[in-house]
N, C-alpha and C positions, 0 to 999 in steps of 0.2 A: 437082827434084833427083833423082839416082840413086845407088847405091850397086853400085859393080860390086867384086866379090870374087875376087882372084885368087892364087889359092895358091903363088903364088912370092913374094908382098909381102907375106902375112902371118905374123903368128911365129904359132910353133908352139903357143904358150900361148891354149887356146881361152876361156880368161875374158877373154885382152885381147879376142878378137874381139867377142865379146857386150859385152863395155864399150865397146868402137867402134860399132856399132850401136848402143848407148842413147843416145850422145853425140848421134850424127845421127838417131835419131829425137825428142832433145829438143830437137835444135836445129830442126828440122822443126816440131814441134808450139809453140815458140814463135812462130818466124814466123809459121804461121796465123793463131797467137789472138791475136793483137794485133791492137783496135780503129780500123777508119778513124775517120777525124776525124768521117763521118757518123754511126756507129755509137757512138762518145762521146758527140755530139746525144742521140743516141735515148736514151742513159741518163741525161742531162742533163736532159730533157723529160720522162723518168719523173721522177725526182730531184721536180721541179718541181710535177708532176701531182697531189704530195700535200700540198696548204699548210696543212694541220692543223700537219705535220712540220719543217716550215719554219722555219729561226728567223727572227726578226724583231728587227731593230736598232730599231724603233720603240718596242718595250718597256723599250728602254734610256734612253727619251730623259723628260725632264717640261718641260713646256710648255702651250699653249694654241693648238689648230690647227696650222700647219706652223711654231711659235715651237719652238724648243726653248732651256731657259731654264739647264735640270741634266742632266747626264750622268752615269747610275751606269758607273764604270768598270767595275767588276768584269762587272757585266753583259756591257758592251761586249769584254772580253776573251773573254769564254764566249762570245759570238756571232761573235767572231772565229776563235776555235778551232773554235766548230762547222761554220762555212765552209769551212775548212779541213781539216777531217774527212773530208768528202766525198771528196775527191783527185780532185773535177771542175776545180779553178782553180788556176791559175797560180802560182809562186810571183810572177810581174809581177801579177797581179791582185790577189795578197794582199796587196802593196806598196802598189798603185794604195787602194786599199781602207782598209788602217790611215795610209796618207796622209789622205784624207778623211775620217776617225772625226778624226784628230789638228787639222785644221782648223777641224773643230764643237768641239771640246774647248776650243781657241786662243781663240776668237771668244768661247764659254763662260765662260773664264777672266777675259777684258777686261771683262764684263759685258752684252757685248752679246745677241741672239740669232742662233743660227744655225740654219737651216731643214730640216726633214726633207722626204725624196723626198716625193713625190707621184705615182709611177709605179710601175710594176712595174721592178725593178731590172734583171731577165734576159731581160724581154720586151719591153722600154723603150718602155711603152704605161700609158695610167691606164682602158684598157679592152682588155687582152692575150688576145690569142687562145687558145684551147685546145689542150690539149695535144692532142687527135686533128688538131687544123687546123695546128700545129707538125710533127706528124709526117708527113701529108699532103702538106704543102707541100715541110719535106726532101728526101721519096722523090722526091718531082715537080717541084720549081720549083725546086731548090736546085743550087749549082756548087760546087764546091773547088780550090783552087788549093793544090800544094803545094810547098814551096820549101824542102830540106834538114828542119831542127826545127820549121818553124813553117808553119802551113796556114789558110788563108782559107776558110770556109763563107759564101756568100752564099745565104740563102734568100728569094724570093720568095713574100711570101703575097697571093694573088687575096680573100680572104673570111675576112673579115666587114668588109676592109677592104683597101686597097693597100697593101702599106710591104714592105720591104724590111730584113731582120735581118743583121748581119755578124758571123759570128761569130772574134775570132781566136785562136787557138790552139798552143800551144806543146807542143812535147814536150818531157814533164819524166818522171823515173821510171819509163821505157815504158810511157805511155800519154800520148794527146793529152787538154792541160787546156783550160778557156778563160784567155784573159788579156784579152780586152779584146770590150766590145761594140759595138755601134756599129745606128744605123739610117739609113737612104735613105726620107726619103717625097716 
């Protein structure tokens, strides 16, 4: 973009001038900063990198192995929200997501049991690679496809193992979320 100045089009009042330059330099500085769909990853995989920080919906659950028999709501609300917090997911993901809490809940209710993951959620593996082998692979094996609001990350990890992660993605709030994951092995 350019800005050309030409003293027959502009008024005479030099605060508009300078307010018309800060308009185009912020609309300038917006467009830069806004994250590709890779560069959301990369903060996605840090996000990740710290599973001390992590909540975990397994704490919400009582059971016996992958039974779960009791659901503390309250928990599961606050592990909801904290998901949501982040402003990495979707609001389709948040949907996707309080759908599947409300399923176990259902099943719960009937008296039956209903079953906790047994995988890594975001890395859809029950032995997930690292987050330097995430980021690696991004920079190097990874494609995106982008289509108006919503973009496809496909990343190819060679090691520690073959598979294939999909990541897809929405823009919501200007910036790209995940909404859905998917893998290829």
């Amino acid at each position: 973009m350019s800005l050309r100045l030409n003293k027959q089009t502009l008024p005479a009042n030099p605060s508009l001038k300078i307010w018309g330059i800060s308009v185009f330099i912020l609309i300038s500085f917006q467009v830069s900063a806004q994250q590709t769909p890779q560069q959301r990853l990369t903060t996605f995989f840090g996000w990740l990198s710290k599973p001390e920080k992590l909540p975990d919906e397994n704490n919400c659950f009582q059971g016996e192995g992958m039974e779960i028999t009791k659901i503390d709501s309250k928990c599961i609300q606050n592990y909801l929200k904290s998901i949501q917090s982040t402003g990495l997911f979707s609001s389709i993901y948040m949907k996707d997501l309080e759908n599947e809490v409300a399923e176990k809940k259902a099943i719960v209710a009937k008296g039956d049991t209903a079953e906790r993951i047994d995988y890594d959620r975001y890395l859809l593996s029950q032995d997930p690679p690292t987050t330097n082998q995430m980021l690696y692979a991004l920079k190097n094996t990874s494609s995106t496809k982008i289509d108006k609001s919503k973009a496809k990350v496909t990343i190819n990890l060679k090691k520690p193992y073959i598979q294939t992660l999909i990541y897809n993605m929405d823009w919501e709030d200007n910036v790209w979320k995940v909404s859905k994951i998917e893998t290829i092995e």
